[in-house]
C-alpha positions in Angstrom: 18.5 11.9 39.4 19.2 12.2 35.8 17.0 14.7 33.9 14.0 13.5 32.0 14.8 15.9 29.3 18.7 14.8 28.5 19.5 15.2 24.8 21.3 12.5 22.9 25.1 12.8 22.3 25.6 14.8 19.0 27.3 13.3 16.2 29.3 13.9 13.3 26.4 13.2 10.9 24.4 16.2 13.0 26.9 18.6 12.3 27.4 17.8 8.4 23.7 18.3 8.1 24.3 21.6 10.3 26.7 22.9 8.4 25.0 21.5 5.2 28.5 19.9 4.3 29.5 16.8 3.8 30.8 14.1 6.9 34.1 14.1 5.4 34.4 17.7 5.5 33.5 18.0 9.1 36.2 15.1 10.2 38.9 17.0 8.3 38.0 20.1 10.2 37.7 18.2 14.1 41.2 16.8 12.9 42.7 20.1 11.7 43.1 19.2 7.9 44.6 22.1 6.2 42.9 21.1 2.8 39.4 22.5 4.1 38.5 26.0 2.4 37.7 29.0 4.9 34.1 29.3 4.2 33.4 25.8 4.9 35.7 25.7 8.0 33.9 28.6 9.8 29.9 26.9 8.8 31.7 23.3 10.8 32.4 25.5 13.7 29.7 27.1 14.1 27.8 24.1 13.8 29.8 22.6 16.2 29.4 25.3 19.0 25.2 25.7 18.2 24.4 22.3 18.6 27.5 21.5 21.5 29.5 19.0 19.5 32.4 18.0 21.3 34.9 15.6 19.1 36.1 12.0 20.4 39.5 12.9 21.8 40.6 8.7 21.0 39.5 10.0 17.1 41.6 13.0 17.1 44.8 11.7 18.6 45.3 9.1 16.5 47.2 9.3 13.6 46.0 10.9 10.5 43.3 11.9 12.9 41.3 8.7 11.8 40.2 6.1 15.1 42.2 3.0 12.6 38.3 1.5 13.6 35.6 0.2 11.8 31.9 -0.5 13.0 30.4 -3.5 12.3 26.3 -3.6 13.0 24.7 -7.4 13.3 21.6 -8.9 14.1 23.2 -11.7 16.9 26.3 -13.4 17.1 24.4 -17.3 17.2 25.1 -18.8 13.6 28.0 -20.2 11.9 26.4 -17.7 9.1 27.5 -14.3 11.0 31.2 -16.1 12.1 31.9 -17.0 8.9 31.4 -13.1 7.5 33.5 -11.9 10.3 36.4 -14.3 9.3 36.6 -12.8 6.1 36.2 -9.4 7.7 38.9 -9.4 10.5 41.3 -11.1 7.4 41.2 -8.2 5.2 41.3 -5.9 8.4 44.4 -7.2 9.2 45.5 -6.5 5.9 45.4 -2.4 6.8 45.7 -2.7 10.1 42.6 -1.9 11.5 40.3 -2.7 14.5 37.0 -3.8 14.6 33.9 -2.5 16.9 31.4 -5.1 17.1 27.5 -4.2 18.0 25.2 -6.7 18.3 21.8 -5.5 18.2 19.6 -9.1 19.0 16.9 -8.3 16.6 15.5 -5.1 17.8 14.7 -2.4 15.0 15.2 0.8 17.7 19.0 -0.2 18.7 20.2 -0.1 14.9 19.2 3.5 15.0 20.6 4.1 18.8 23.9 2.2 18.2 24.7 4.4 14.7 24.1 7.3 16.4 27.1 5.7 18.4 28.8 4.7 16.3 29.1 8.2 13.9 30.4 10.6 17.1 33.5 9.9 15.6 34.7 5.9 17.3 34.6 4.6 14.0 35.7 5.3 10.4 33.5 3.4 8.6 30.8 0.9 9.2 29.6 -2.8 8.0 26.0 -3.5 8.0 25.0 -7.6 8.0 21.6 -7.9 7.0 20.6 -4.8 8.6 16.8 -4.6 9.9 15.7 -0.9 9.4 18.3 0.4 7.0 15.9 3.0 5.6 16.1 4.9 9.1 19.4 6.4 8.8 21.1 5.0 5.6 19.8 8.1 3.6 21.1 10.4 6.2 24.7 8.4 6.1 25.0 8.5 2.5 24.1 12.4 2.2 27.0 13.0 4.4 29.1 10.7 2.7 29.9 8.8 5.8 31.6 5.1 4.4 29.8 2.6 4.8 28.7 -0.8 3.0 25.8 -3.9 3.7 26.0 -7.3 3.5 23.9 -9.7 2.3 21.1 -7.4 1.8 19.5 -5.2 -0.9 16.9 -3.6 -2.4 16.0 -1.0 0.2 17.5 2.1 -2.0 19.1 2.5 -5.1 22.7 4.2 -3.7 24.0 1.6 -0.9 26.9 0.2 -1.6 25.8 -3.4 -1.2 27.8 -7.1 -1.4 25.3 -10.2 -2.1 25.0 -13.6 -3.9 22.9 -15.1 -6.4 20.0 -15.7 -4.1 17.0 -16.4 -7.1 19.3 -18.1 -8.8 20.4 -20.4 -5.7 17.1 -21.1 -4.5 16.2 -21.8 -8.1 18.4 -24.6 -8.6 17.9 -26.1 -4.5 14.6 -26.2 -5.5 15.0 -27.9 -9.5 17.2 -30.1 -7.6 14.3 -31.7 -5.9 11.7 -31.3 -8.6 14.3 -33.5 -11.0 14.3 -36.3 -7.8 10.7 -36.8 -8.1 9.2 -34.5 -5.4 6.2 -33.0 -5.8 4.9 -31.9 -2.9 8.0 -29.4 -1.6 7.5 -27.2 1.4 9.7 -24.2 2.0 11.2 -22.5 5.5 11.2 -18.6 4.9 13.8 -16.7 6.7 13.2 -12.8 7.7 10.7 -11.6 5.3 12.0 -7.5 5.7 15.6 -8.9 4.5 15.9 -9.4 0.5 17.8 -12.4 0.7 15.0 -13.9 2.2 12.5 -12.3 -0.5 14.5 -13.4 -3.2 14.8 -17.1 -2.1 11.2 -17.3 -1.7 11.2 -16.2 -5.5 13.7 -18.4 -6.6 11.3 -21.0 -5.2 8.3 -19.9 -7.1 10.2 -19.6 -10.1 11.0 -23.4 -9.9 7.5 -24.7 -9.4 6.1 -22.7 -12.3 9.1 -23.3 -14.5 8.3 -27.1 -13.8 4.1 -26.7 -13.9 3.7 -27.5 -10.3 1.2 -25.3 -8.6 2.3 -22.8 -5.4 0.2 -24.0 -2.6 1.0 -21.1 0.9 0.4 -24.1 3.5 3.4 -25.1 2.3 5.1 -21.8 3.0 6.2 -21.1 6.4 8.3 -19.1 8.2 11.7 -19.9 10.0 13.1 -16.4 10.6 16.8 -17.5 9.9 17.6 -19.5 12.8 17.2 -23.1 14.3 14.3 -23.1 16.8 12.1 -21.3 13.7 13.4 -24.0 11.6 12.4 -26.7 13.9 8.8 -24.7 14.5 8.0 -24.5 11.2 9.0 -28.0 10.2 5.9 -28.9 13.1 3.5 -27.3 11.0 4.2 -28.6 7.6 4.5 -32.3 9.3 1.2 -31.8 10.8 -0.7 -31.2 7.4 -3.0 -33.8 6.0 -0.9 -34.3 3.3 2.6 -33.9 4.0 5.8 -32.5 2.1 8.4 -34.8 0.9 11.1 -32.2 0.9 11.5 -29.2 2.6 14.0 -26.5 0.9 14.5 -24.2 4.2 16.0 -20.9 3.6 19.2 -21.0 5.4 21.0 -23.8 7.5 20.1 -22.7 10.7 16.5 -23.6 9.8 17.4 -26.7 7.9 19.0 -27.9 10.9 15.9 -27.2 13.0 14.1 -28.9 10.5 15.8 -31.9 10.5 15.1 -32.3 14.5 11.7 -31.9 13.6 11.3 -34.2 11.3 13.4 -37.3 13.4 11.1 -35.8 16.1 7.8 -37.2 14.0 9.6 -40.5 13.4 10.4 -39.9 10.0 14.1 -40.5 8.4 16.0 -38.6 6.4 16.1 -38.4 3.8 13.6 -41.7 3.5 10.3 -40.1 4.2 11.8 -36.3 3.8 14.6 -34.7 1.9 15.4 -31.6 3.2 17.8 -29.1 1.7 19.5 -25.6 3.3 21.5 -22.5 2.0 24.5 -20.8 3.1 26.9 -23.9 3.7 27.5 -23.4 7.0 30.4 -25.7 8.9 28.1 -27.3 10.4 25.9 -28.4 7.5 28.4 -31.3 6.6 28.7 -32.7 9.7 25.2 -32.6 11.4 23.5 -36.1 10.4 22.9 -36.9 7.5 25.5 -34.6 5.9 23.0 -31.3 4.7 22.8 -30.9 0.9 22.6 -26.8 0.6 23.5 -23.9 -1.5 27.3 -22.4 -0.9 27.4 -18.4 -0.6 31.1 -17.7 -0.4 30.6 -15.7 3.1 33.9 -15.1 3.9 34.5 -13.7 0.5 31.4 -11.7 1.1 33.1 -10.1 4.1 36.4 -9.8 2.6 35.2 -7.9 -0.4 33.0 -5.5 1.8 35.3 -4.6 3.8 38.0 -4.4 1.0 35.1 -1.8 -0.7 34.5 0.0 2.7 38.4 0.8 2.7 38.1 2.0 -0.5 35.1 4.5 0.4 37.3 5.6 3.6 40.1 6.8 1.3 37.9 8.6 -1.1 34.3 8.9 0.3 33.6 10.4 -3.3 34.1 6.7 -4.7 31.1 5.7 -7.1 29.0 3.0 -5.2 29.5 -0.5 -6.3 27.0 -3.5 -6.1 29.1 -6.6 -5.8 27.2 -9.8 -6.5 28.5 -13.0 -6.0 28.1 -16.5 -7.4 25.9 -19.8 -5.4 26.6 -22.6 -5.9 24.7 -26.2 -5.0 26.6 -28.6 -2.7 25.1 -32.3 -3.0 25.4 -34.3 0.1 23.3 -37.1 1.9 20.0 -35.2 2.9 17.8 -35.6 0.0 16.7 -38.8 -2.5 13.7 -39.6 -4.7 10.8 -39.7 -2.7 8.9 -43.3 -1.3 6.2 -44.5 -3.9 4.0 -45.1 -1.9 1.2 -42.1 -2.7 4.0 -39.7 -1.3 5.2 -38.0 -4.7 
């Protein structure tokens, strides 16, 4: 029977705070780095041997002494949104010959933690975060150890991540003047994640747009989606099933809009007849799903491009200052919205 009181695996990141050195320093000492001054050699070890570290032989016999790995930590593996980040990730990979080490952790805040402590015993040498849930558990301790890594899509949680994001406000702004300058009045929005700031800021950008344009903010009209299709759809119900209901619905990601859209043919309405209904991301399959889904373009396989072009960076010289890249939205027009019907619906 296994014993109730087994410790967790030391990491790397354990024996850096040990040693009260940084995670770089450690790795050149498991790897037998020359460049490492006495002093700070003989703290590692001891570290190592007080708290039982023993190094990832796969880590060590490769060359350079680096595992030619990165770690890449995501919510699920379901939306077009996540596959078209990794495109742009195992591209620039390629590029420098590296693997990837995929963990999926399906939207449960305790297996971020559990998979980085993983992750950090020395598989990978640096690690991708997409719209991490719980980044304040350990990002403080990764960054004081100078352990590379870089998030996606998300920001906002600390003021020394290395981050890669779009023009959220700015998107959801314009999604949502779009419909204003249409006619609609009466527009409902689908809120993805509320702990992620992409979903924070589109919620802004929406509440810019009404007050820019005098229209009131009425919360029935809010409701949340949580990024994916069958929230989408679910939320949808409920703003259908008010007493007076929307004429558009600007939902905060594809996935949801999608879901929407089943909801709404579901109620016997048309699109975009009795409901425009507008997404964000661009998504493949947003311009083929019926009728073709305006939304708001982020350039995700850019996104993960660039990240992993800035982790890379960080991996060579951990000392690197840390960089927020933002990148542009932009508003693609299709079939899925028009003026609304005249008849007492505007």
């Amino acid at each position: 029977m296994a014993s109730r009181n087994r410790k967790r695996n030391v990491t790397i990141i354990d024996v850096a705070r040990e040693a009260n050195v940084s995670y770089s320093t450690v790795s050149r000492v498991v790897n037998n780095n020359p460049h490492v001054r006495e002093d700070k050699r003989e703290r590692v070890r001891e570290a190592m041997a007080k708290l039982g570290y023993v190094a990832n032989p796969l880590a060590r016999g490769l060359a350079g002494g680096q595992a030619q790995v990165i770690g890449l930590l995501v919510r699920d593996l379901v939306t077009e949104y996540v596959a078209q980040i990794l495109l742009g990730i195992d591209e620039e990979l390629a590029t420098h010959q590296y693997d990837l080490m995929l963990y999926t952790t399906h939207h449960r805040r305790a297996k971020e933690s559990q998979y980085i402590q993983t992750l950090t015993q020395g598989f990978i040498d640096g690690l991708l975060l997409i719209l991490p849930l719980d980044p304040g558990a350990y990002l403080e301790t990764l960054r004081r150890h100078q352990f590379p890594y870089v998030v996606i899509d998300h920001q906002g949680f600390d003021d020394f991540s290395p981050t890669v994001v779009s023009t959220n406000t700015r998107g959801a702004y314009e999604a949502t003047e779009y419909l204003i300058k249409l006619g609609h009045r009466r527009i409902a929005f689908i809120a993805g994640s509320e702990n992620t700031s992409s979903a924070i800021e589109r919620l802004e950008g929406y509440r810019a747009a009404l007050q820019a344009h005098d229209l009131p903010f009425d919360p029935a009209l809010v409701q949340s989606g949580e990024f994916d299709q069958p929230g989408g759809f679910h939320a949808a119900q409920k703003l259908l099933s008010l007493p007076e209901r929307p004429t558009a619905i600007f939902a905060a990601n594809d996935a949801s809009a999608i879901g929407a859209m089943d909801a709404i043919r579901s109620h016997g309405l048309s699109i975009p007849g009795d409901v425009s209904i507008i997404g964000f991301d661009d998504i493949r399959q947003s311009a083929y799903c019926y009728p073709p889904l305006t939304t708001v373009r982020q350039p995700l396989i850019d996104m993960g491009r660039i990240a992993t072009r800035l982790l890379m960076t960080y991996i060579a010289n951990p000392a690197h200052p840390r960089e927020r890249v933002v990148m542009n939205t932009e508003l693609v027009i299709r079939e899925s919205c028009a003026p609304p019907r005249s008849a007492g619906q505007a």
